[in-house]
C-alpha positions in Angstrom: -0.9 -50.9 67.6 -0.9 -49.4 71.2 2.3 -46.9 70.2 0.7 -45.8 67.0 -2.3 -44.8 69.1 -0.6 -43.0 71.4 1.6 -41.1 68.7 -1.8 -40.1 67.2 -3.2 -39.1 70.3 0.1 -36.7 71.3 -0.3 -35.3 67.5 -3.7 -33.9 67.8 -3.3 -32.8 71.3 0.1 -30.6 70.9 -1.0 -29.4 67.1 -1.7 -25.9 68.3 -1.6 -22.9 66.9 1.4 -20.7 67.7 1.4 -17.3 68.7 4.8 -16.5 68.0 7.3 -16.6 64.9 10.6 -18.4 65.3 12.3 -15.6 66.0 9.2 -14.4 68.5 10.2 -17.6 70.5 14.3 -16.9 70.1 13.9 -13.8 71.3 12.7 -14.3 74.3 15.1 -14.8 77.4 12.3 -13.9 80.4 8.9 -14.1 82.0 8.4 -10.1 81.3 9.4 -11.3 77.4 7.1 -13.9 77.4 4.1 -11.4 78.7 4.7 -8.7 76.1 4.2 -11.4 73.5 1.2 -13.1 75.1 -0.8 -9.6 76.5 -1.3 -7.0 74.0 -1.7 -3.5 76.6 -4.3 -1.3 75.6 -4.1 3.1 75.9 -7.0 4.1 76.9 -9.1 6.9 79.2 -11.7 5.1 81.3 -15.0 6.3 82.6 -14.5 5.7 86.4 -17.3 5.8 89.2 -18.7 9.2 90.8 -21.4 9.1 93.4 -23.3 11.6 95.2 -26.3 11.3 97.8 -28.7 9.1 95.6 -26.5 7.2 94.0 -24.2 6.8 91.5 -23.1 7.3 87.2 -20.3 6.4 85.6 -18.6 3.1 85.1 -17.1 0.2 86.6 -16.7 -3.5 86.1 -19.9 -5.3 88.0 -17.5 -7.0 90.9 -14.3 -7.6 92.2 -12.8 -9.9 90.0 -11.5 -8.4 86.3 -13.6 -8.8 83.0 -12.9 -11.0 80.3 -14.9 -10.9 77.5 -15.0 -11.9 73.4 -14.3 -8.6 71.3 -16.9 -7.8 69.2 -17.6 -5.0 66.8 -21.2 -3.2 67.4 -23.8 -2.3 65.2 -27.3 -1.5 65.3 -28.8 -5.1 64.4 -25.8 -6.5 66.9 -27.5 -9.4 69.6 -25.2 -10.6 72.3 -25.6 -14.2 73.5 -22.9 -13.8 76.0 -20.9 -11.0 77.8 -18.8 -9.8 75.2 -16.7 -6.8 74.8 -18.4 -4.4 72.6 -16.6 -1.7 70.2 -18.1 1.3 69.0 -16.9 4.1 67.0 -17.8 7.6 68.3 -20.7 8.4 66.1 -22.3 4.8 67.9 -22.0 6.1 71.6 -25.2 7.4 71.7 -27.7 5.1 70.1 -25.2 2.3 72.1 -25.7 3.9 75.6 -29.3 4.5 74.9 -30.2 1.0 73.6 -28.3 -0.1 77.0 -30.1 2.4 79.1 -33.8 0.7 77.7 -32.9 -2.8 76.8 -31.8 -5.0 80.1 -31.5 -8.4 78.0 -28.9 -6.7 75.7 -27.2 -4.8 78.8 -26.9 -8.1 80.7 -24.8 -9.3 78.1 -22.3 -6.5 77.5 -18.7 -6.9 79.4 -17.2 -4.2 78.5 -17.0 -1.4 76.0 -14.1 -0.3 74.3 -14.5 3.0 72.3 -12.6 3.8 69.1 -10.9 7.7 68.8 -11.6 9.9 65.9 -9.7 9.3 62.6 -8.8 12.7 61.0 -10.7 11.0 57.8 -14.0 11.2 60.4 -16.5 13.9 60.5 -18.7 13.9 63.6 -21.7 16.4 63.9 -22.2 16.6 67.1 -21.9 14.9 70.5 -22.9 15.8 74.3 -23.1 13.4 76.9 -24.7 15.8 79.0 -27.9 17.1 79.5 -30.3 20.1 77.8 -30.2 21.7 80.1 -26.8 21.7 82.4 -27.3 21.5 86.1 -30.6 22.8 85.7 -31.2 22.2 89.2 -29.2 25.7 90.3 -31.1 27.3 87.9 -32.4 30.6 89.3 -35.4 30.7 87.2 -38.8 27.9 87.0 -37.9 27.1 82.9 -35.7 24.3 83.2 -37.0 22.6 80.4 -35.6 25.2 77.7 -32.6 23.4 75.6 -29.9 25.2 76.1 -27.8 22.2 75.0 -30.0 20.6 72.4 -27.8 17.9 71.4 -27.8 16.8 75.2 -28.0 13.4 75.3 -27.8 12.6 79.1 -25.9 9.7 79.1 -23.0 10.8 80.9 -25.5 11.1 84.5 -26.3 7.3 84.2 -24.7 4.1 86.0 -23.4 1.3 84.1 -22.2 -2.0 85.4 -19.5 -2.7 83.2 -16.3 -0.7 82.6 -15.9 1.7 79.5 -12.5 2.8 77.7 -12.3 5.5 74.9 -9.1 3.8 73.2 -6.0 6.1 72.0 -5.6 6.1 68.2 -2.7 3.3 68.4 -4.9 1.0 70.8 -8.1 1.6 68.5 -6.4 0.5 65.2 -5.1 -2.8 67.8 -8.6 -3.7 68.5 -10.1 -3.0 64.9 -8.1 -6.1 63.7 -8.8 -8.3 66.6 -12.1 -7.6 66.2 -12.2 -8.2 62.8 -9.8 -11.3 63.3 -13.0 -12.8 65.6 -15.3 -12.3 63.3 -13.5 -14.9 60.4 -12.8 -17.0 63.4 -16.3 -17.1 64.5 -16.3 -21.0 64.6 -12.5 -21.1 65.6 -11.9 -22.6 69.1 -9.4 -19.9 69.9 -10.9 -16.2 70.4 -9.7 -12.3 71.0 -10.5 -11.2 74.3 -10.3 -7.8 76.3 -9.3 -8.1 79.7 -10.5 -4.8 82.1 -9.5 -4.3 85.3 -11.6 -1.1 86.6 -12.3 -2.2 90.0 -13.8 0.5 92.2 -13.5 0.1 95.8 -17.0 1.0 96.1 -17.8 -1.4 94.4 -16.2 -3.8 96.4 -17.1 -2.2 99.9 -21.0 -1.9 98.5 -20.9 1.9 99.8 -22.9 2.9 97.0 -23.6 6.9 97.8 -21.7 9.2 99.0 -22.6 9.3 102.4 -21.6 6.2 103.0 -18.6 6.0 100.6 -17.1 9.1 103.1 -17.8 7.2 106.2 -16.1 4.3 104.8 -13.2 6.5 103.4 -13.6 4.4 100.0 -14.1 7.9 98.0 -13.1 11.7 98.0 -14.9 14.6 97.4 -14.5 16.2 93.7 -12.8 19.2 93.9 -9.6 21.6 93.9 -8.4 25.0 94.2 -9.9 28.2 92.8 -7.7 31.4 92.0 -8.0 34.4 92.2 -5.6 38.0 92.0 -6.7 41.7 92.0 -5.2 44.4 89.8 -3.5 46.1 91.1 -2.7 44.1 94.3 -4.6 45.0 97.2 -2.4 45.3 100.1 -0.1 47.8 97.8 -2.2 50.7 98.3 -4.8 50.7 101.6 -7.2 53.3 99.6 -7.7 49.8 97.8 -9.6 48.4 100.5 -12.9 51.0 100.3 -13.1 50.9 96.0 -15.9 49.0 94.5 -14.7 45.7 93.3 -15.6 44.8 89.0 -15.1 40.7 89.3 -14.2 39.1 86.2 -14.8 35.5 86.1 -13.8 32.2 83.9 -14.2 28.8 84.6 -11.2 26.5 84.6 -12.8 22.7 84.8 -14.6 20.9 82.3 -16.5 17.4 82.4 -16.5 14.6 80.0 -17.5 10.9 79.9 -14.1 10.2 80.3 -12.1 11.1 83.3 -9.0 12.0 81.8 -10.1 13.3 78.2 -11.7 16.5 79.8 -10.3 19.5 77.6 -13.2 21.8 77.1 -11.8 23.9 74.6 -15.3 25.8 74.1 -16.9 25.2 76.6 -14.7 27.0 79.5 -11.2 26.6 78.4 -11.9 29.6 75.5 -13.4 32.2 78.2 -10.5 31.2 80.7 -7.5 31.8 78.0 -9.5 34.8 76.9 -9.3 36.2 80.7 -5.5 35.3 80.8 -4.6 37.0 77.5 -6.9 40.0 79.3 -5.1 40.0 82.5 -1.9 40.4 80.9 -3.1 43.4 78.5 -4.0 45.5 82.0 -1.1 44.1 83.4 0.7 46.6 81.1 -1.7 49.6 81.3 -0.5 52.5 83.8 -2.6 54.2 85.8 -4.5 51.3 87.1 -3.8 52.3 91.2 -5.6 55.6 90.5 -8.7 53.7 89.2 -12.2 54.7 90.9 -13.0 50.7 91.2 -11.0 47.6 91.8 -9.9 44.7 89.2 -10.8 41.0 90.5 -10.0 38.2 88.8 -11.1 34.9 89.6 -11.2 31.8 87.8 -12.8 28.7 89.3 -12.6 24.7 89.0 -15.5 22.2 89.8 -17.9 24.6 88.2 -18.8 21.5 85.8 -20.2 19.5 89.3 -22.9 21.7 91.0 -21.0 24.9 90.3 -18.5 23.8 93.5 -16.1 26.6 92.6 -17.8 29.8 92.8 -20.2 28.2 95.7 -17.6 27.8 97.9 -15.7 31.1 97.5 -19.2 32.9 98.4 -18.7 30.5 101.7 -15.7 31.5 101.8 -16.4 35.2 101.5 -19.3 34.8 104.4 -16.9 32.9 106.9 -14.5 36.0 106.3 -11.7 33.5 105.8 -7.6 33.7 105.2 -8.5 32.0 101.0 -10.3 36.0 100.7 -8.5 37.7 103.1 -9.3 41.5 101.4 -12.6 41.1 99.6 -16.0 41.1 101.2 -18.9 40.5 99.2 -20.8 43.9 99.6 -17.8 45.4 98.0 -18.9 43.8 94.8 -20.4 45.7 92.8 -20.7 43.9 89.6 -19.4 40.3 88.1 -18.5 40.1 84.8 -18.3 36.5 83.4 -16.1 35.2 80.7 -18.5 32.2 78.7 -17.6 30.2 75.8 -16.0 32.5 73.1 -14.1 30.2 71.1 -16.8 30.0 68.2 -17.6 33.6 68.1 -16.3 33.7 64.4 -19.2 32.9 61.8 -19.1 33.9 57.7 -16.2 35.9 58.1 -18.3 38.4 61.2 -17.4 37.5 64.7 -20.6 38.0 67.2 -20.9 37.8 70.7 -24.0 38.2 73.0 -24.4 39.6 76.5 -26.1 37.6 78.8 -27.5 39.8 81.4 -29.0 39.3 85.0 -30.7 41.9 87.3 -31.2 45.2 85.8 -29.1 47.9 87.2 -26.8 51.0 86.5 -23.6 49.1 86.5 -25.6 46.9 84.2 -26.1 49.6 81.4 -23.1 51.0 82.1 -21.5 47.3 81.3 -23.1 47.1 78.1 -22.5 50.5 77.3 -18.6 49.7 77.7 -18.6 46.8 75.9 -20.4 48.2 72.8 -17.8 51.1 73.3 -14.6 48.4 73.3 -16.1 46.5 70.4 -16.4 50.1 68.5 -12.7 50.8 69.6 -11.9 47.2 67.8 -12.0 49.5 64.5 -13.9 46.9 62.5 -17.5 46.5 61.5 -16.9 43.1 61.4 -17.5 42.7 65.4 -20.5 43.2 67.0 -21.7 42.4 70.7 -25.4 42.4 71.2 -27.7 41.7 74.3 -29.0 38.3 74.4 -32.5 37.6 73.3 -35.5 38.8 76.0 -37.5 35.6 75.1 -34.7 33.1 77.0 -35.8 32.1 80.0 -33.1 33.9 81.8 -29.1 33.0 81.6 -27.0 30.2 80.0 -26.1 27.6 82.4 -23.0 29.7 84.3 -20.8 30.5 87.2 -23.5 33.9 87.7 -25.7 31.7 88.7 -24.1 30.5 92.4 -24.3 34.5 92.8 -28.3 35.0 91.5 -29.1 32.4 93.6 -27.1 33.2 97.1 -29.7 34.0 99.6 -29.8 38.0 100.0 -27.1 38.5 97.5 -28.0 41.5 94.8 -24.8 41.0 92.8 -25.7 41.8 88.9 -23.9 40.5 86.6 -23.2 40.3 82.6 -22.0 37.2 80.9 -20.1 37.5 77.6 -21.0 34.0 75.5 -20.8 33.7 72.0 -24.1 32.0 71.3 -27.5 33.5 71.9 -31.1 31.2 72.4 -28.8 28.2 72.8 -25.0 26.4 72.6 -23.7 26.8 69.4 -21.3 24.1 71.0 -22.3 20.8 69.3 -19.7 18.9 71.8 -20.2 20.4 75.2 -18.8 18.3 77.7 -17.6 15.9 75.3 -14.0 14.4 74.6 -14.2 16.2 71.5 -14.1 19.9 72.7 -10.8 19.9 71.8 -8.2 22.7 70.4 -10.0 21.9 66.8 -14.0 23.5 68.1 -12.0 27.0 68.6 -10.8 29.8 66.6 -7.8 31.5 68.0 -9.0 34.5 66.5 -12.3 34.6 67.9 -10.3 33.7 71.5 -8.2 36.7 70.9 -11.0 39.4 70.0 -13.1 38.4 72.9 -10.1 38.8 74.8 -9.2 42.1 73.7 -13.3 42.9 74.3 -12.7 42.2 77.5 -9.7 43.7 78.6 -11.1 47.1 77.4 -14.3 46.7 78.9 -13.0 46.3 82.2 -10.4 48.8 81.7 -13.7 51.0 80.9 -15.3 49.9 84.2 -12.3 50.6 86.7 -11.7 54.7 85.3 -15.5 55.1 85.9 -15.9 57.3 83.1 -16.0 56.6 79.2 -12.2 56.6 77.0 -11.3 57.8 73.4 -10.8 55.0 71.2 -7.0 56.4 71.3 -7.3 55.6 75.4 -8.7 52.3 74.5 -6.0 51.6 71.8 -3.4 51.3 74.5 -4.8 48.8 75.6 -3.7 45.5 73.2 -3.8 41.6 73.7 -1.0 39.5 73.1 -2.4 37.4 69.9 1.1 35.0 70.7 0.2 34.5 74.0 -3.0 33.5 72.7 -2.2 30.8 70.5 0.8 30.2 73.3 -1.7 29.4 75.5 -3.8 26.9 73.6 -1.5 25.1 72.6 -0.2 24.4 76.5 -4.0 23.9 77.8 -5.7 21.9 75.0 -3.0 20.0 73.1 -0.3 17.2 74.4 2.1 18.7 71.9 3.5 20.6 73.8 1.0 20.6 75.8 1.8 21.5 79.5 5.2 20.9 78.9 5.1 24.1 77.3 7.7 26.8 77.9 5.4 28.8 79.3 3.9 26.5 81.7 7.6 25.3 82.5 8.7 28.7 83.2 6.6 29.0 86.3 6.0 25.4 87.4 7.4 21.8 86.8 4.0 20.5 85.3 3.5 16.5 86.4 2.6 15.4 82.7 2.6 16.9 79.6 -1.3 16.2 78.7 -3.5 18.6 80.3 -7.0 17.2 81.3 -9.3 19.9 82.8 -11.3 17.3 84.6 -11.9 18.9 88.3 -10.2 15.8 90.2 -10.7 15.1 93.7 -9.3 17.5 97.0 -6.8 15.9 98.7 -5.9 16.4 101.9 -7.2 19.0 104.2 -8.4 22.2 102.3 -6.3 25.4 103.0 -5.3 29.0 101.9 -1.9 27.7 101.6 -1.9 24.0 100.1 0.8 21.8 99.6 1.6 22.2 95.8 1.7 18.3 95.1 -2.1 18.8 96.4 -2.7 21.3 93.6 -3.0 20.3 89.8 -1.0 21.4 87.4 -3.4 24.1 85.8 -4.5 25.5 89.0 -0.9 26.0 90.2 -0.2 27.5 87.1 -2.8 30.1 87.1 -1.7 31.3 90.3 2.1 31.7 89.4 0.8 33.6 86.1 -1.8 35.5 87.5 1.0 36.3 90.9 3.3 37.2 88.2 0.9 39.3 85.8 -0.9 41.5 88.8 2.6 41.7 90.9 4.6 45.0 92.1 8.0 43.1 91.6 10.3 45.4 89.0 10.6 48.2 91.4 10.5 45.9 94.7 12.1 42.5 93.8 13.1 41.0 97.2 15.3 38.1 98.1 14.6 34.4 96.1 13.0 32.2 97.5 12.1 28.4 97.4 8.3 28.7 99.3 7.3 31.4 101.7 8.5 35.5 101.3 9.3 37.2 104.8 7.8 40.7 104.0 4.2 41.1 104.2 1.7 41.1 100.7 4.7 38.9 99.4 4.4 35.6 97.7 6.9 33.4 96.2 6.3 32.7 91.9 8.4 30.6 89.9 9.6 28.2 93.1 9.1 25.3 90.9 11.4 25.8 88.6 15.3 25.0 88.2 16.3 28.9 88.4 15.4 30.2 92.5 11.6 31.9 92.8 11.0 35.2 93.2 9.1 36.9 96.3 6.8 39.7 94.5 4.2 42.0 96.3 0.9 40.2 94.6 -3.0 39.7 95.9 -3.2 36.3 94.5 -4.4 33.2 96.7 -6.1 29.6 96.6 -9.8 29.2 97.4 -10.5 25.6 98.1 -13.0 24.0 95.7 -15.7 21.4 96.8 -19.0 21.1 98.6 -21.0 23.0 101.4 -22.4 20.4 102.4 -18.8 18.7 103.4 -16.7 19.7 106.4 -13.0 18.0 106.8 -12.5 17.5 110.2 -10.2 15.6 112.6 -8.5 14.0 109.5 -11.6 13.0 107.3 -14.4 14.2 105.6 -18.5 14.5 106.9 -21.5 15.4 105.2 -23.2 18.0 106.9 -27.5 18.5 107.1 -29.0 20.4 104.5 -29.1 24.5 105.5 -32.6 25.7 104.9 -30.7 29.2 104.5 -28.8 27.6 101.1 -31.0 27.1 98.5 -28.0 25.7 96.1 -26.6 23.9 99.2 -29.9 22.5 99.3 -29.8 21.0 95.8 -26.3 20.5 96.1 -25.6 16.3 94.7 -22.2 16.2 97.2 -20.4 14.8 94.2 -17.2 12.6 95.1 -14.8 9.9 93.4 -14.6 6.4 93.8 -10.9 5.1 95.0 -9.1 2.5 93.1 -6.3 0.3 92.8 -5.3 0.2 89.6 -6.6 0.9 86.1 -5.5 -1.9 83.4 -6.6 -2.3 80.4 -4.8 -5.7 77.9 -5.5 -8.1 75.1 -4.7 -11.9 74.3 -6.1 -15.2 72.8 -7.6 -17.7 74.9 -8.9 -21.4 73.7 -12.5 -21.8 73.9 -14.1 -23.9 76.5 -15.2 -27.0 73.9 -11.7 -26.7 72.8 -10.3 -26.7 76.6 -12.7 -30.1 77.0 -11.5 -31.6 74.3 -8.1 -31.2 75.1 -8.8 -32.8 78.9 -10.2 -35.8 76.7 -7.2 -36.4 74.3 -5.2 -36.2 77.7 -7.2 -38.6 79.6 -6.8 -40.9 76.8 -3.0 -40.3 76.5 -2.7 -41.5 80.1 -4.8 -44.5 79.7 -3.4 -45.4 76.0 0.3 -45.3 77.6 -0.5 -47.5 80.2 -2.2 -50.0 78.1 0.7 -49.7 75.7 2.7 -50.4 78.8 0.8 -53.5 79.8 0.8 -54.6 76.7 4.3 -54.1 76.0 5.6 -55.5 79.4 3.5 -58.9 78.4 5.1 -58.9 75.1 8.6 -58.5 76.5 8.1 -61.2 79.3 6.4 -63.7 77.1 9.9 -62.9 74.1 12.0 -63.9 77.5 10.4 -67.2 78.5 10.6 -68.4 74.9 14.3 -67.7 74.7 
């Protein structure tokens, strides 16, 4: 009776439910074999912690310790009784985020959220995680409750307590049937869970701003490097030095709510390809060295954070420093700003506006040379008007670091292709990607560009035959796009590769953090990829170097107004007489000194410095992201039981056999 007991017992303990096939379990010869079976890993782009002086947004799991919770599929009428790990689709992050933001019980009781990518059967409207108005904090006018974003949703600038993924296409499909797999099982004891390890070492240090995150060397400052390159080079003529200087600006960065899913194809990424494809047009115009005013080009990263990039070259330009050795600020005469241009194209017409900003000469003269490069454009199917008079003043922009600079009466003229408000309905979103643009559009704004500029440096007004020499590369274009804002091929482009040896092949245009201690002359592995491209293009595009091609190189040129392109790359670089240098990128109100960063006291004499957030990164170990089954609890008790009772069933059916074996002796 005892042994049939115990071969009960042992029955409903070890009749569990296998995870593996037979030929699972045959196949497997190792530990590492044994993991990939058990631990399902998970592709995804996490939304990591940022802090600045209040405080902090972003993500991050609550503690120290990893989160394991339940997976669980959202939806409106969805109640949590326990942390669980919640997935949304795209089209559910808002009302999600919202509901978190204003209901603490539900909050409480979310682990984790894992966010599904966009099928190519989906058809989002909109989506913008930031606000209505972008940074309006730096805004040089009182109006900063006009919607200039009106799909702004704000839920970027909040902090959560648990992490957040947005999962890759593969991964998403992964959890959908897990997900779905929990919900048959609801009363199952064995369950689906996500395991997220997105532990922040602010988190664990409890240096919760960024004050004290610096002190404590558990974050870096956001940030990079700026570029910019006259045309033609400055130190190739000295009459150079006394012209009046026409900067043309783009932006480089982007933001989204996840860190590495930044692309901002409309946003900024349009007006900065635009300003390439430009660049390379008046690289093949002659004449440009007799000009009455110099070409400046300068295209900036952190823009996206408290407009860090073109903040820090005006610095830059007061301290007198090597980054714009040849430029001074007086000798600006006008800036000319490349917006969002990628959407320009609408029924068939393409339209752009001009955003304007302290009425001048130069001004009229700006607008008068656009309207005369969209005119040479031969087709009535462009037009460029101003901006409406009733907004409050201009779009949230690079322009504005200059408006507001304390004695500063740069004008300036923004080229956007919206008017009263975005007619992006994903700024600052994951979904600004190479499908929110039209090439075309990209490619006449370019061409707009290049001519008005070309207009601007002669000083005087050109036939539309003068004009017509001047043509943008619709190839390069396209070329382009495809290596900024695609992973295919993305910055393994041949482009790209022919001037640098790019450290992945997705670009993300997510500013990043500066590492290491700011310079003129960075280390390139402290550069990323985009930035250290720009510069080898832009060396390459404004060079001297047919006529004066000196000696290859692998770093540094020995002649003077020399730099070295193309050092990256298997074939030797090439030392080029170019005007084309790094500005570091990040706060005012930072100073790197004696091997780490301090936050400097607010200058009363800095009004954007004043406002200025001091944005930096949290550090981190590692970033993991992995499913597997696990027993539940009841099941876990019940299995301690049967166990308990094994032990004490075998040793009565020891007992009891040992008294049956002695008593079977005596009698024989």
């Amino acid at each position: 009776m005892a042994t049939r007991l115990l071969y009960l017992a042992a029955f409903f303990l070890f009749r569990l439910p296998l995870s593996f096939s037979e030929e699972d379990a045959s196949s497997m010869e190792s530990v590492p074999d044994l993991q990939k079976q058990m631990y399902t890993v998970l592709e995804g782009y996490p939304c990591v912690r940022l802090l600045n002086l209040s405080g902090e947004i972003g993500c991050a799991n609550p503690g120290r310790d990893k989160v394991v919770a339940p997976i669980v599929r959202f939806s409106n009428s969805t109640r949590l009784t326990r942390p669980s790990a919640v997935v949304l689709s795209v089209d559910e992050m808002e009302g999600f985020f919202k509901r978190v933001s204003n209901d603490l019980d539900f909050a409480q009781n979310v682990g984790g959220v894992l966010v599904e990518s966009v099928s190519s059967s989906q058809k989002i409207l909109g989506l913008s995680p930031d606000q209505k108005f972008p940074q309006a904090k730096f805004s040089p006018y009182q109006n900063i409750s006009y919607e200039w974003n009106p799909l702004g949703a704000g839920i970027m600038w909040n902090s959560y307590q648990f992490p957040v993924f947005l999962l890759s296409v593969s991964s998403s499909l992964s959890v959908q049937k897990l997900s779905a797999s929990n919900e048959k099982r609801e009363k199952a004891y064995t369950a689906h869970v996500a395991e997220f390890d997105l532990v922040m070492q602010t988190t664990k240090s409890g240096t919760r701003d960024s004050q004290s995150c610096i002190e404590e060397q558990t974050c870096l400052p956001l940030g990079g490097y700026s570029v910019w390159s006259s045309l033609p080079p400055m130190n190739a003529s000295q009459s150079n030095q006394s012209k009046g200087v026409i900067l043309a600006v783009a932006s480089m960065d982007s933001a989204s709510f996840f860190r590495d899913k930044s692309l901002g194809a409309e946003s900024s990424v349009s007006g900065l390809i635009a300003l390439l494809a430009a660049v390379d047009a008046l690289s093949h115009v002659d004449g440009l060295a007799n000009s009455s005013r110099q070409l400046v080009f300068l295209f900036l990263t952190g823009e996206a954070w408290g407009y860090l990039g073109s903040r820090r070259f005006l610095h830059e330009l007061d301290l007198h420093s090597d980054s714009v050795s040849g430029l001074n600020e007086t000798s600006i005469e006008m800036v000319l700003e490349v917006g969002s241009v990628g959407k320009g194209l609408n029924q068939g017409a393409k339209k752009f506006y001009a955003h304007t900003a302290r009425a001048s000469s130069v001004i009229n003269e700006t607008l008068n040379a656009l309207k005369q490069a969209g005119d040479s454009l031969d087709s009535n199917q462009i037009t460029i008007s101003p901006a409406s008079t009733a907004n409050p003043g201009i779009p949230p922009s690079s322009l504005m670091a200059f408006l507001r600079k304390q004695n500063s009466q740069t004008p300036g003229v923004i080229l956007e292709d919206f008017d009263t408000a975005f007619t992006n309905n994903f700024y600052h979103s994951h979904l600004d990607d190479l499908s929110n643009i039209n090439a075309s559009s990209v490619a006449d704004a370019a061409t707009i560009i290049a001519r008005t500029l070309y207009v601007l440096a002669s000083g005087k007004n050109l036939s539309n035959s003068a004009l017509g020499t001047v043509n943008v590369n619709e190839s390069l274009v396209q070329e382009l796009m495809g290596c900024l804002l695609s992973c295919e091929p993305g910055l393994s482009c041949a482009l790209v590769k022919s001037y640098i040896s790019p450290s992945t092949a997705c670009p993300s245009h997510y500013a990043g953090v500066l590492l290491g201690e700011p310079s003129s002359t960075p280390y390139p592995g402290d550069v990323d990829d985009t930035s250290r491209f720009l510069w080898n293009f832009l060396a390459d595009k404004t060079s001297i170097w047919r006529q004066n091609v000196s000696s290859a190189c692998s770093g540094n040129c020995t002649n003077e107004g020399e730099v070295c392109i193309k050092a990256e790359t298997d074939k030797k670089g090439v030392c080029v007489i170019s005007t084309t240098r790094y500005v570091p990128a990040y706060s005012t109100r930072l100073k790197f000194e004696s091997g780490s960063w301090k936050v400097l006291p607010p200058n009363s004499s800095d009004p954007m410095g004043m406002a200025d957030p001091v944005w930096t990164e949290s550090n981190w170990d590692l970033i993991g992201l992995r499913a597997y089954t696990v027993q539940d609890s009841i099941y876990d008790h019940f299995v301690l039981l049967v166990g308990v009772s094994i032990t004490v069933l075998a040793y009565v059916a020891i007992v009891t056999t040992r008294t049956f074996i002695t008593k079977a002796l005596k009698r024989d």
